[in-house]
VEXSESE-464911 format. One record per residue: residue in one letter; residue number from 1; x, y, z of N, C-alpha, C in turn. Coordinates in steps of 0.1 Angstrom, whole numbers. Each point is the difference from the previous one (the first is absolute). Layout:
('a'; NUM; (X; Y; Z); (X; Y; Z); (X; Y; Z)) ...
! end
This chain:
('x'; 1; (1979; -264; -2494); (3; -3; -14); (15; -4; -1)) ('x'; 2; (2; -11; -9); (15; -3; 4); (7; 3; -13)) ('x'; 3; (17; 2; 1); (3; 11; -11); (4; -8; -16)) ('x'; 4; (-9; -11; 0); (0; -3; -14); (-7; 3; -8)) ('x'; 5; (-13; 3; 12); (-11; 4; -4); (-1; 15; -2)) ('x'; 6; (7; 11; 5); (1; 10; 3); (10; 1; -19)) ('x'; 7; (10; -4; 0); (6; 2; -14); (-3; -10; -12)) ('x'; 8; (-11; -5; 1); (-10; -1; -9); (-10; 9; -4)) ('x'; 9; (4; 13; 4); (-18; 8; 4); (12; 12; -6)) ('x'; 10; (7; -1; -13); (5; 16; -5); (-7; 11; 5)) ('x'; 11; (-12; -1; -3); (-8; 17; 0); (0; 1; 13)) ('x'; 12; (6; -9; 9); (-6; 9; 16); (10; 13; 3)) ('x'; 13; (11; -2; -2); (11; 11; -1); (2; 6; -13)) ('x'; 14; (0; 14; 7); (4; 6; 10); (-9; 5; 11)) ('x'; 15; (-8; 4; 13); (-4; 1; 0); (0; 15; 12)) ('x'; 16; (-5; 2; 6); (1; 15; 10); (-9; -2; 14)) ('x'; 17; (11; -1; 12); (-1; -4; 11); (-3; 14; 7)) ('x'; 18; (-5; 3; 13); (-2; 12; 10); (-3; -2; 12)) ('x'; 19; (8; 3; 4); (-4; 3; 19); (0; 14; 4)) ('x'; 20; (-10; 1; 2); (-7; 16; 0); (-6; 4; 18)) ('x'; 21; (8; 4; 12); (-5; 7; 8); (-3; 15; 2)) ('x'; 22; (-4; 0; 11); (-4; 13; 2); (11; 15; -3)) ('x'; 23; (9; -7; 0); (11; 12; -7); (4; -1; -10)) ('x'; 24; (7; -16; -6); (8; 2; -10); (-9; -12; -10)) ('x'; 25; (6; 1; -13); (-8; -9; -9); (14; -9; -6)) ('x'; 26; (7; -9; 1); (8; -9; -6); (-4; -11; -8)) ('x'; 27; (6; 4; -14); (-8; -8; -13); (12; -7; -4)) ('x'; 28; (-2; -9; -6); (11; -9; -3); (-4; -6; -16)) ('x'; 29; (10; -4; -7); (-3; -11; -15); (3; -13; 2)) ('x'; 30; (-9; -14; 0); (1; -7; -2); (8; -5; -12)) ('x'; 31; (10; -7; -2); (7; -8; -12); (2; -10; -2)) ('x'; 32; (-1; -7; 12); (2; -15; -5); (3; -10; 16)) ('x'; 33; (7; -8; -5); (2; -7; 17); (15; -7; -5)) ('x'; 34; (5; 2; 10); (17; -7; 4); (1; -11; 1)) ('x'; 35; (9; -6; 2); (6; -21; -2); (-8; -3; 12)) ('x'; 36; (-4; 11; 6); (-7; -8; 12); (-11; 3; 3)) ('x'; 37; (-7; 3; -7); (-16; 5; 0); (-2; 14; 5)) ('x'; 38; (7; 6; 2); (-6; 14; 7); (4; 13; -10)) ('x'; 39; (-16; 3; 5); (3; 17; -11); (7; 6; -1)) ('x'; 40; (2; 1; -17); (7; 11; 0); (-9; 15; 0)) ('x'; 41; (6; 12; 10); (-11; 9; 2); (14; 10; -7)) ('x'; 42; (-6; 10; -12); (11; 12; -7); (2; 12; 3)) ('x'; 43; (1; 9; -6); (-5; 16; 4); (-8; 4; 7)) ('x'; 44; (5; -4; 17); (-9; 0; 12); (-1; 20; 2)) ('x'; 45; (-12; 7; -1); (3; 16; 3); (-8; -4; 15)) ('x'; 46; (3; 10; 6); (-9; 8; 8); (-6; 13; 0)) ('x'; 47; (-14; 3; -3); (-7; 14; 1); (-3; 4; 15)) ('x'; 48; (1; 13; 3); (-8; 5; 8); (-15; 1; -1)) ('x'; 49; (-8; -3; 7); (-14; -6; -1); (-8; 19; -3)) ('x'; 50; (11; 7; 10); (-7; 14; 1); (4; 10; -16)) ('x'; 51; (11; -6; -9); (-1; 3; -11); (-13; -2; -12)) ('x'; 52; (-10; -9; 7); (-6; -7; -7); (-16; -1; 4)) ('x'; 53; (-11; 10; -6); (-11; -2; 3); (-6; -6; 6)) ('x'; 54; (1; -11; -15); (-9; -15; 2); (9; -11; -4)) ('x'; 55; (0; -13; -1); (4; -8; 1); (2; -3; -17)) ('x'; 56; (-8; 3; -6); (2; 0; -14); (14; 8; -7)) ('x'; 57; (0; 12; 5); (15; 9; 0); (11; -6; 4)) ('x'; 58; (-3; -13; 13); (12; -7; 0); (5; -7; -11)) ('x'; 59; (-9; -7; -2); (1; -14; -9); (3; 10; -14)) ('x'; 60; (-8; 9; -4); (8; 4; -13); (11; 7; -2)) ('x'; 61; (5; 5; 15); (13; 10; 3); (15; -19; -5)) ('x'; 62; (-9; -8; 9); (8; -18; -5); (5; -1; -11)) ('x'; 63; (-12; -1; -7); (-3; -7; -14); (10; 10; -14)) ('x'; 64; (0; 13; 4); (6; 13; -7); (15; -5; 4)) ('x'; 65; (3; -5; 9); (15; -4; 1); (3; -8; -2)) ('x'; 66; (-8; -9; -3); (9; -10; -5); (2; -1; -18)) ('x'; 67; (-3; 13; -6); (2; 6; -12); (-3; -11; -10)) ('x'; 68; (-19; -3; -3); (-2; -8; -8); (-1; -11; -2)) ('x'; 69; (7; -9; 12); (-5; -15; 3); (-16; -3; 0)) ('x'; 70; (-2; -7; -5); (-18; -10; -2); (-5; -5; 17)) ('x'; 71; (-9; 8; 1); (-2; -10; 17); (-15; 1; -4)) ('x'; 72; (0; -15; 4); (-16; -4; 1); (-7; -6; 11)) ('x'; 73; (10; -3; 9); (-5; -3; 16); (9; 7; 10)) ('x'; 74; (-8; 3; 9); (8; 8; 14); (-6; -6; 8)) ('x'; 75; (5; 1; 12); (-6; -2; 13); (7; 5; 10)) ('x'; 76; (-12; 5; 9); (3; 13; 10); (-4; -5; 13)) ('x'; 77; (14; 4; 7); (-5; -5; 16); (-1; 11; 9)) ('x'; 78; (-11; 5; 7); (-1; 11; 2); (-6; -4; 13)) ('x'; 79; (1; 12; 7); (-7; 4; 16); (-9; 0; 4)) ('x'; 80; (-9; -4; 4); (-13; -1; 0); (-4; -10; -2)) ('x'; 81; (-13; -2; 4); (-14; -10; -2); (-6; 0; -20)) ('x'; 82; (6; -11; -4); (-3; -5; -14); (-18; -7; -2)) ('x'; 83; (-14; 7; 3); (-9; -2; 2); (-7; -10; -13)) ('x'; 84; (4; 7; -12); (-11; 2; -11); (10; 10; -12)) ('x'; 85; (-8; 5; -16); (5; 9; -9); (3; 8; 9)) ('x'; 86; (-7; 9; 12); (7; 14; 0); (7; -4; 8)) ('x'; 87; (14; 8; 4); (13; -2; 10); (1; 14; 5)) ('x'; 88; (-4; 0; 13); (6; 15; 9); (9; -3; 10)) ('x'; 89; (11; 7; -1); (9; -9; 7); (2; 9; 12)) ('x'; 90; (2; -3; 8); (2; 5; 16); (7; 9; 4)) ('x'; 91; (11; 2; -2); (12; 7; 3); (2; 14; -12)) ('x'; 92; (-10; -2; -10); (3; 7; -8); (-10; 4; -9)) ('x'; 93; (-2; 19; -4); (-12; -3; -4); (-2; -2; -16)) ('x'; 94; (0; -14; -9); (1; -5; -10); (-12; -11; 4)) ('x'; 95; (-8; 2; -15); (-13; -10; -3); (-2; 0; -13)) ('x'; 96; (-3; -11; -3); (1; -3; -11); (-11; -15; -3)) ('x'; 97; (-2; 1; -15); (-6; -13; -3); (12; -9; -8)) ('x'; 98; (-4; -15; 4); (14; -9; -4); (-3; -2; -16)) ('x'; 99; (-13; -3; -4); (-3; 2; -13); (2; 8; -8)) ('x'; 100; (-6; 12; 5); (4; 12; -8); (11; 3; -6)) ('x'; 101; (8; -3; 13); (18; 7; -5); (5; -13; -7)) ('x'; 102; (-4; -12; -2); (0; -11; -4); (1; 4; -20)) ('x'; 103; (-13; 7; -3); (-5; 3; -13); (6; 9; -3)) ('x'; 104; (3; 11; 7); (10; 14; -4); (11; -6; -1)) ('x'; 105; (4; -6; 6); (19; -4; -2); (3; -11; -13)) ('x'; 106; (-13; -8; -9); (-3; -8; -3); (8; -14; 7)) ('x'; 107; (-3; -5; 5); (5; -7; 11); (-7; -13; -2)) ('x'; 108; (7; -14; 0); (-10; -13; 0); (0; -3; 13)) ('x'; 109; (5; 4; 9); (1; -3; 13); (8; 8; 15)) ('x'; 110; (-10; 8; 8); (3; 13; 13); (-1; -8; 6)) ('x'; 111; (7; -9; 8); (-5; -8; 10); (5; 8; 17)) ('x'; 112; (-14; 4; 6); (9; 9; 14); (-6; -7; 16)) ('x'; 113; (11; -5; 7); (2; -6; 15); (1; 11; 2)) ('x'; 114; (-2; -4; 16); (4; 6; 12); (16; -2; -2)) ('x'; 115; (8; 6; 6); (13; 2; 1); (8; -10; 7)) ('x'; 116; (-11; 0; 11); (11; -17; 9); (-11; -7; -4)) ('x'; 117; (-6; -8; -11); (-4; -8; -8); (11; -8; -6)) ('x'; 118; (4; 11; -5); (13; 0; -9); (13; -7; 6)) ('x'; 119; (5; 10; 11); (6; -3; 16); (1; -15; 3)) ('x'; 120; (-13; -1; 5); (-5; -16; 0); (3; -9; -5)) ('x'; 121; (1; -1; -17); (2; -7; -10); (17; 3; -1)) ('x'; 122; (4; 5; 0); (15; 0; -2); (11; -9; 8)) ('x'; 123; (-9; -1; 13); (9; -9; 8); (-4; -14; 0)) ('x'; 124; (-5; -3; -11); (-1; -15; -4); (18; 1; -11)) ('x'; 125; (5; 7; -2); (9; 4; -7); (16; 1; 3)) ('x'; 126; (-4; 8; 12); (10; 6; 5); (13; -8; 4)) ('x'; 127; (11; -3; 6); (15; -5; 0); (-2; 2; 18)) ('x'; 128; (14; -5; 2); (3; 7; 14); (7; 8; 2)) ('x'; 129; (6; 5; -15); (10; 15; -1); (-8; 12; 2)) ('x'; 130; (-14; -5; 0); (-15; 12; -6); (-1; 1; 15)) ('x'; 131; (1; -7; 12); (-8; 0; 11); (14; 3; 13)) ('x'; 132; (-2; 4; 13); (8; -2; 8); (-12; -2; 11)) ('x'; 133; (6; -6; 10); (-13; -9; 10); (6; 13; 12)) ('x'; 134; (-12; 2; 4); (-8; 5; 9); (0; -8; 15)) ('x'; 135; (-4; -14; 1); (-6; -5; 4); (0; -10; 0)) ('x'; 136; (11; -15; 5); (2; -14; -5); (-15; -2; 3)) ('x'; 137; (-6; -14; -5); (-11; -10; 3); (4; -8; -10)) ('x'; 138; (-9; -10; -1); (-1; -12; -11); (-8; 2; -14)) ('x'; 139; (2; 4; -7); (-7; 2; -11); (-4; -13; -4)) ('x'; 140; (-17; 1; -4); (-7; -14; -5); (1; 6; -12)) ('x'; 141; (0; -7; -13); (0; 6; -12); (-13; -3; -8)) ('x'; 142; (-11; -8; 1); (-11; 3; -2); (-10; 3; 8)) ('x'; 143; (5; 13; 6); (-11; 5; 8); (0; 13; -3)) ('x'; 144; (-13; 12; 5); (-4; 6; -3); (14; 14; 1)) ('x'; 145; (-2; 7; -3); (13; 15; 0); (-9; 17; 4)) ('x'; 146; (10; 1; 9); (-9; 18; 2); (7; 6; 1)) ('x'; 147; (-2; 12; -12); (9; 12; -7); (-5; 15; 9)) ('x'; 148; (8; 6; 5); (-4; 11; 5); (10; 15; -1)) ('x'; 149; (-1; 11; 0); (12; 7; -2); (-6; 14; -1)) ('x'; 150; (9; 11; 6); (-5; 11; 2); (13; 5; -7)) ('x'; 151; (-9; 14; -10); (7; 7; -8); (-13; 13; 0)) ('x'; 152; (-6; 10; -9); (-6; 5; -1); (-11; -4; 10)) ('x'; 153; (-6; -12; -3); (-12; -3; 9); (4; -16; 5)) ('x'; 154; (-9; -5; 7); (9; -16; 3); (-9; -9; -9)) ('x'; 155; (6; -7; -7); (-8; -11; -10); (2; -12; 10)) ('x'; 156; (-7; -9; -5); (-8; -10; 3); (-5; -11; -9)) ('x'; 157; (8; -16; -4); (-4; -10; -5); (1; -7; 5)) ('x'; 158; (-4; -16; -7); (6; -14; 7); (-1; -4; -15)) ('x'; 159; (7; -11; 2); (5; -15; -12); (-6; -11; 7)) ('x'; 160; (-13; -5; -7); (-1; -16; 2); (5; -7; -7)) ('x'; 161; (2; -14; -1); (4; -9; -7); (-13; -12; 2)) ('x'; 162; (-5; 1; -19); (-5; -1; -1); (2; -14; -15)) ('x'; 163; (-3; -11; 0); (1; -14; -12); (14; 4; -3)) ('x'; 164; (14; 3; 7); (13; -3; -9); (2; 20; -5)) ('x'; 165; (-10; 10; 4); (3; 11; -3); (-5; 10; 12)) ('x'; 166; (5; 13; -4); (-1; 6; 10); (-13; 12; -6)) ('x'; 167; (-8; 4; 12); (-9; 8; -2); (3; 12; 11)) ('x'; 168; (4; 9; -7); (-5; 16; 4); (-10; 5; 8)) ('x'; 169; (-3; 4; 11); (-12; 10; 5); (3; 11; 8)) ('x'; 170; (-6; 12; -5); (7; 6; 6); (-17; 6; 8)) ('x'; 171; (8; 13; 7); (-14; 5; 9); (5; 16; 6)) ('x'; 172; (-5; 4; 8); (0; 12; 4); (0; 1; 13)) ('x'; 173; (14; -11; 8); (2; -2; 10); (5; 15; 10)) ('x'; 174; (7; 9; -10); (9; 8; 11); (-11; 8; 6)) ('x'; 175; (-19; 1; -8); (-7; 9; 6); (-7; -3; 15)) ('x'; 176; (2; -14; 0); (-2; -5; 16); (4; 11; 13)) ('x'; 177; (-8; -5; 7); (5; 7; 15); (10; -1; 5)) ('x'; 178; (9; 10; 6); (13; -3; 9); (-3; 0; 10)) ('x'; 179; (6; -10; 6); (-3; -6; 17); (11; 4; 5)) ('x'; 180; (2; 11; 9); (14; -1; 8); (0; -8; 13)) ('x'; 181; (13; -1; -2); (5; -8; 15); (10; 10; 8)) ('x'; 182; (-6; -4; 14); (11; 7; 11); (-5; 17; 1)) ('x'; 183; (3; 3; 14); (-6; 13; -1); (3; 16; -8)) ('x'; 184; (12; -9; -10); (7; 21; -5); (-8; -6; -12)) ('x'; 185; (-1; -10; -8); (-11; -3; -11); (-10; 2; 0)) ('x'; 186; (-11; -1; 9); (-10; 5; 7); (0; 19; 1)) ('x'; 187; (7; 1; 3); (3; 15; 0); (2; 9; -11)) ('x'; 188; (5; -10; -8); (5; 3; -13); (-16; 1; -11)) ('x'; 189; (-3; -14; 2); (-14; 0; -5); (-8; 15; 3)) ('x'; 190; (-1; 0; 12); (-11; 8; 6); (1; 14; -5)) ('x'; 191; (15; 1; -3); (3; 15; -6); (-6; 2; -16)) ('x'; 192; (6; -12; -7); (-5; -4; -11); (-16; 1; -7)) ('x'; 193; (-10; -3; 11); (-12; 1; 1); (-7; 8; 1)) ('x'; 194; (5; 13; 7); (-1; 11; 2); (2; 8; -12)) ('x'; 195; (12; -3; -7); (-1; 9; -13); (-5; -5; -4)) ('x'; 196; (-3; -12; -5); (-5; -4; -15); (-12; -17; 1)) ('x'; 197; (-3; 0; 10); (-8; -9; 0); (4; -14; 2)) ('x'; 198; (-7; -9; -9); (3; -10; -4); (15; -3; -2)) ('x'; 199; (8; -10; 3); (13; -1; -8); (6; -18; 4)) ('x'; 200; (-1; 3; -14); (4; -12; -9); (16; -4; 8)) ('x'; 201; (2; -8; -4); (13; -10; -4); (9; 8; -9)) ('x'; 202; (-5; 2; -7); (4; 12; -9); (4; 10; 6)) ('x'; 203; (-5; 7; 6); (0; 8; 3); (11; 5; 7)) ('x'; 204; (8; -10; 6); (14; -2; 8); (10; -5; -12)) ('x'; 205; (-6; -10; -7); (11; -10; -8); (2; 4; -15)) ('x'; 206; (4; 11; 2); (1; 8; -19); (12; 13; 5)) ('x'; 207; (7; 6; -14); (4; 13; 7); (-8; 9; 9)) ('x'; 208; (-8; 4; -7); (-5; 7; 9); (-10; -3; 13)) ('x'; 209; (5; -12; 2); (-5; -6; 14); (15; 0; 6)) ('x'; 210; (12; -2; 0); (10; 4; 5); (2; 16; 4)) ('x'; 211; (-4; 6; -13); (-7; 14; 9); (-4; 5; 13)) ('x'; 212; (-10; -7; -6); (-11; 3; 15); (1; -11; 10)) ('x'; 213; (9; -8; 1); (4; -10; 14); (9; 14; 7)) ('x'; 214; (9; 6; -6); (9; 8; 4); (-1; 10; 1)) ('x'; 215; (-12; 7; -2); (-9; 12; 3); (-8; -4; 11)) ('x'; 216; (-9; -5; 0); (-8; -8; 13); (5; -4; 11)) ('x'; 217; (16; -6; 0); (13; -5; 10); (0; 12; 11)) ('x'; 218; (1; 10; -10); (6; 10; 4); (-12; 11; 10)) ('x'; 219; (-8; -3; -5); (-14; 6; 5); (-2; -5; 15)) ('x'; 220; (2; -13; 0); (-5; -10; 8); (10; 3; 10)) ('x'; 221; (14; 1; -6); (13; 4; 15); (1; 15; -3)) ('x'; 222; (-7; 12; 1); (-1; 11; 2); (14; 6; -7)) ('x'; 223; (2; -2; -13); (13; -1; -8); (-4; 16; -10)) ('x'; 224; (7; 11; -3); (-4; 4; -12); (12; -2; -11)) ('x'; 225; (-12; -8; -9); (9; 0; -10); (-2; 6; -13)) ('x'; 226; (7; 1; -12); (0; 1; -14); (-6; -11; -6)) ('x'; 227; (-10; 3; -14); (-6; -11; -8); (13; -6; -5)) ('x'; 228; (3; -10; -2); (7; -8; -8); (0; -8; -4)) ('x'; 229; (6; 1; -19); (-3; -12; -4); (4; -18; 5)) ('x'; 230; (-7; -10; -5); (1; -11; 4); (18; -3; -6)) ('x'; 231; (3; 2; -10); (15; -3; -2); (6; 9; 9)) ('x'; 232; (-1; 10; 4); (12; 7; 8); (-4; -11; 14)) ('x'; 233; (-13; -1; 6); (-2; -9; 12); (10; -10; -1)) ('x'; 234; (-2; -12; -11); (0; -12; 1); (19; 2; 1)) ('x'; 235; (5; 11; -10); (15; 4; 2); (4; -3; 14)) ('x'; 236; (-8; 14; 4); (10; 4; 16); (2; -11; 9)) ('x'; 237; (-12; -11; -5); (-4; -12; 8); (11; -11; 1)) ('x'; 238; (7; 0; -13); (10; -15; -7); (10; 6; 9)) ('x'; 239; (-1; 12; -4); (16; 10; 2); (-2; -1; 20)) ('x'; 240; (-10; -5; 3); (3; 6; 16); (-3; 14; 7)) ('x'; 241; (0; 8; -7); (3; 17; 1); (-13; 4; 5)) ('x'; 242; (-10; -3; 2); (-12; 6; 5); (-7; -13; 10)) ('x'; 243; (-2; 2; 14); (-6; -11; 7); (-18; -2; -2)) ('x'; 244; (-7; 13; -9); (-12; 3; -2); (1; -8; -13)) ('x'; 245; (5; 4; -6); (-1; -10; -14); (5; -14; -1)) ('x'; 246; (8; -6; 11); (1; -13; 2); (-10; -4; 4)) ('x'; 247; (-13; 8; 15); (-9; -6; 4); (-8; -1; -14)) ('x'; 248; (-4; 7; -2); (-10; -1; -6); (5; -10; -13)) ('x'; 249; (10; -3; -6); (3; -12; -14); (-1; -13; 12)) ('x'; 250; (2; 2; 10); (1; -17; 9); (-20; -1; 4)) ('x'; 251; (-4; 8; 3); (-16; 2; -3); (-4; -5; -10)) ('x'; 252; (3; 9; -13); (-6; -6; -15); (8; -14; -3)) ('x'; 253; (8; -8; 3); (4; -9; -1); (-8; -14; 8)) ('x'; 254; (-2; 6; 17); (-15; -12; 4); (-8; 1; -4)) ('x'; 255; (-4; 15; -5); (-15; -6; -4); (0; -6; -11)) ('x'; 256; (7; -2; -14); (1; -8; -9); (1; -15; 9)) ('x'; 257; (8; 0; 5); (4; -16; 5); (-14; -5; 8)) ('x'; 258; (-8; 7; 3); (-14; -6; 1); (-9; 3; -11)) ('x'; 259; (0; 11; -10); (-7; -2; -14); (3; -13; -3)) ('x'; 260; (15; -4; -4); (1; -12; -5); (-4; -14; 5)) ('x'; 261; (-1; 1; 14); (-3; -12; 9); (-13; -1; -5)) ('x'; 262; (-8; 10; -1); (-16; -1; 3); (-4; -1; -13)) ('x'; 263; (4; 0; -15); (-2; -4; -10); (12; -17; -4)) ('x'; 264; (7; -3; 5); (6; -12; 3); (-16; -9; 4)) ('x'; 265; (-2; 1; 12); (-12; -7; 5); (-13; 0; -5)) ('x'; 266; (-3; 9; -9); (-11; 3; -12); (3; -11; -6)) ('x'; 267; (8; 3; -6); (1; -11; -15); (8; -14; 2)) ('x'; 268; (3; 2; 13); (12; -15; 3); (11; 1; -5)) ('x'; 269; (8; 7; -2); (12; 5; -5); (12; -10; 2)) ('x'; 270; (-3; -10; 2); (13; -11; 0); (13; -3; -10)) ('x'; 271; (-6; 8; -12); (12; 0; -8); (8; 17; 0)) ('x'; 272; (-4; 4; 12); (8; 14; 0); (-10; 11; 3)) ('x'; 273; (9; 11; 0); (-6; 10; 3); (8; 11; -10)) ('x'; 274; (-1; 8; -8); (12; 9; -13); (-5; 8; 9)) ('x'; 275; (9; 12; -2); (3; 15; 0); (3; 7; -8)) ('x'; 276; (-7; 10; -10); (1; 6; -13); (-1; 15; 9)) ('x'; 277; (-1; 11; -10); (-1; 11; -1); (12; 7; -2)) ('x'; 278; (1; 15; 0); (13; 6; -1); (7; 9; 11)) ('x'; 279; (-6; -4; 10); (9; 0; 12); (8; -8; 5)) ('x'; 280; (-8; -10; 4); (11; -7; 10); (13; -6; -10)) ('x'; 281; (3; -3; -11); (14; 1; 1); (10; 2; 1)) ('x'; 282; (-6; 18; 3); (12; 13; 3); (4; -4; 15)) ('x'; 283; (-9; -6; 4); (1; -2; 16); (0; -15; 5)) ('x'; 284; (6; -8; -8); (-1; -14; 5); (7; -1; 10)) ('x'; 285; (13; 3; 1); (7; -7; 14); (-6; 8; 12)) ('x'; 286; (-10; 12; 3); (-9; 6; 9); (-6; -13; 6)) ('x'; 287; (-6; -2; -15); (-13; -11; 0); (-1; -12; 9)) ('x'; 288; (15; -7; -5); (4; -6; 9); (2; -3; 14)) ('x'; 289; (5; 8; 1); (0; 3; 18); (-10; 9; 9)) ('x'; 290; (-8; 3; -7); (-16; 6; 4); (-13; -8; 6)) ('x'; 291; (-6; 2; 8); (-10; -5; 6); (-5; -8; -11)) ('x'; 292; (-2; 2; -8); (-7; -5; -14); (1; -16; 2)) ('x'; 293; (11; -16; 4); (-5; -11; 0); (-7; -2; 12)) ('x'; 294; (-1; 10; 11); (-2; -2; 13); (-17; 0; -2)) ('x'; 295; (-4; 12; -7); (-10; -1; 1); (-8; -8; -13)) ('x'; 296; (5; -6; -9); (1; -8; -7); (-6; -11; 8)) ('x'; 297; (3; -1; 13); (0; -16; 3); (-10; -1; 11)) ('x'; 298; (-4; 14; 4); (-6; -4; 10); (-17; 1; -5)) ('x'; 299; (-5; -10; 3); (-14; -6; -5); (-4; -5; 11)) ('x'; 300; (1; 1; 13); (-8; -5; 8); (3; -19; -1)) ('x'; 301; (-11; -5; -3); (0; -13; 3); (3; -9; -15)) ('x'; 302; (1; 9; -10); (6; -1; -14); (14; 3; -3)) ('x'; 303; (6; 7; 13); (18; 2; -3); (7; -11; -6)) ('x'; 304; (-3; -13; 7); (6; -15; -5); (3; 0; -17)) ('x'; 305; (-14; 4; -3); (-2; 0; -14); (5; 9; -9)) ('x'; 306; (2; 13; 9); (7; 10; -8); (20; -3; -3)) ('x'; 307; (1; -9; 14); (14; 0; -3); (5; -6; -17)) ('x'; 308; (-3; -7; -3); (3; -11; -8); (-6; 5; -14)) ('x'; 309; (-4; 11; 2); (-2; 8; -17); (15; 10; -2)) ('x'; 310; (1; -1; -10); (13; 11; -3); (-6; 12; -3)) ('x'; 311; (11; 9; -2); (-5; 15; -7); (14; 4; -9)) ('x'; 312; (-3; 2; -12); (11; 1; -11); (-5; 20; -3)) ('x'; 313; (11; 9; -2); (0; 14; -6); (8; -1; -11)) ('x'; 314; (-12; 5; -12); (3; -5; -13); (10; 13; -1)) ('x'; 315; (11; -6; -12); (11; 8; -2); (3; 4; -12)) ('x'; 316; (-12; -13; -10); (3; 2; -12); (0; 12; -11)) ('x'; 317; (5; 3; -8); (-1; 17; -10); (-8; -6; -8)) ('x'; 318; (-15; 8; 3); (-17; -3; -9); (-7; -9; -1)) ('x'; 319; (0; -5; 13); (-6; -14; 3); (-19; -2; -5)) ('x'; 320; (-1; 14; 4); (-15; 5; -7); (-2; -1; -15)) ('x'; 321; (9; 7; -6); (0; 0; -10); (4; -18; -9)) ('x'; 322; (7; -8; 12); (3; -14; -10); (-13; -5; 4)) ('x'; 323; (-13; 3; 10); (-5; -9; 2); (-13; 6; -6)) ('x'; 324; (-2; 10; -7); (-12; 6; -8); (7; -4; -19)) ('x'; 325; (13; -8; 1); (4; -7; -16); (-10; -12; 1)) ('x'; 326; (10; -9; 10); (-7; -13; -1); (-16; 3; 4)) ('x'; 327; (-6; 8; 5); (-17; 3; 3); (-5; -4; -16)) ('x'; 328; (10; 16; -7); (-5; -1; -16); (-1; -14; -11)) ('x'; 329; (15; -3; 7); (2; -15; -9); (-12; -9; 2)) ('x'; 330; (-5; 1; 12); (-14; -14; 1); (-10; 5; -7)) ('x'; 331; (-3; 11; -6); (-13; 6; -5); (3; -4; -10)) ('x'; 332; (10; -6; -7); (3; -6; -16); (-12; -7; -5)) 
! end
């Protein structure tokens, strides 16, 4: 929607934006749009997700603060698989129907994505102040985009380009299998398997997959160690100070760099590859110099192909949240 059309449309603002993971819920007010088309997002809060039942407690814990403003559309970008009315979101235990809370809030419009839906859509937006590259290649600019990023759990979209616009899809990429490579990944798996079965992509590529890379490391090289958390890991890691917590962030760093490769070659990723979530850009210049483009590239008899894609780590402040406005704005 282009912004003549957008401030022709009074009643669309103000309206109430959310990016809701497994920990925190960040709500934002829509107001308007700047000389250059991009949202204005207001009284951005953050809730603790564990302050809050249900998902309805967030939204009215929101709406109570913004002391009497009129909201009649929101839209929520949230964790999880967006199926149908009911929403059970993954990471957290909140379920809900979209209608329901729709009618109780009196609401003309709940509209709720996946979270890197949202993600997805934003980087049709984004600047090059928003991005720092990972990864030279040639960016084609009508080609397809694949959003990936580990934070609570690891989300998973792509961007087609589709008649002159861009289409959203997202999926439930991070629950895929993890394939290790080389024999301490293999070992690593095997430990992994042992406790807990099955294991995801996920399962490595989230905090508390940084966890358990560094718990399992340690299992694996006859180490005893203390639980600790992924921020103190990914710390000791930037800082140098622990050679266990550097292994294991230079571990969680290839296996992303082949998540990304192997959803790159899914969707044909020629207009890029994004990096979202709320890790990596405590730890970008790690990033950089981490196995992470190495194994990025190696594809066997597809590496050719992999050179010449980029990889951008988004930088922007609420990129989720700008890209669940403009979501709302097309439902006009």
């Amino acid at each position: 929607m282009s912004v003549a059309a957008l401030n022709s449309a009074p009643q669309l603002f103000p309206y109430v934006v959310a990016d809701i993971g497994g920990t925190n819920a960040r709500w934002g007010l829509v107001t308007g749009l700047d000389s250059n088309g991009r949202y204005l997002i207001e009284s951005i809060r953050t809730f603790e997700n564990r302050h809050h039942p249900q998902f309805r407690d967030s939204l009215a814990a929101y709406l109570d603060a913004l002391g009497g403003i009129e909201i009649k559309r929101v839209c929520v970008a949230l964790a999880g698989p967006v199926l149908g009315d009911l929403i059970n979101m993954t990471n957290i235990n909140w379920s809900f129907s979209v209608r329901e809370t729709e009618a109780a809030f009196g609401l003309d419009k709940l509209l709720i994505v996946n979270d890197f839906t949202a993600l997805a859509y934003a980087t049709s937006a984004l600047g090059q102040a928003d991005l720092v590259c990972i990864k030279q290649g040639i960016q084609k600019s009508a080609a397809p985009r694949a959003i990936l990023g580990p934070g609570t759990g690891l989300g998973m979209a792509s961007l087609i380009p589709v008649s002159e616009r861009w289409i959203p899809v997202c999926g439930e990429g991070g629950h895929t299998a993890f394939a290790p490579r080389g024999d301490e990944e293999i070992a690593l798996c095997q430990v992994m398997q042992k406790n807990e079965g099955y294991i995801s992509k996920e399962a490595l590529l989230s905090g508390s997959g940084l966890e358990r890379i560094y718990r399992s490391l340690a299992e694996v090289r006859h180490l005893n160690v203390e639980p600790m958390a992924a921020s103190k890991i990914s710390g000791l890691a930037v800082s140098n100070a622990d050679k266990l917590a550097v292994d294991a962030l230079n571990i969680f760093c290839a296996v992303l760099g082949s998540a990304a490769a192997d959803q790159a070659l899914t969707v044909g990723a020629l207009g890029g590859v994004y990096l979202g979530g709320g890790i990596l850009p405590r730890v970008q210049e790690f990033l950089k110099k981490s196995p992470f483009e190495a194994r990025f590239k190696e594809k066997g008899v597809m590496s050719h192909y992999m050179n010449d894609i980029p990889v951008y780590l988004i930088v922007a402040d609420e990129p989720a949240l700008i890209g669940a406005a403009a979501l709302l704005a097309e439902q006009q």
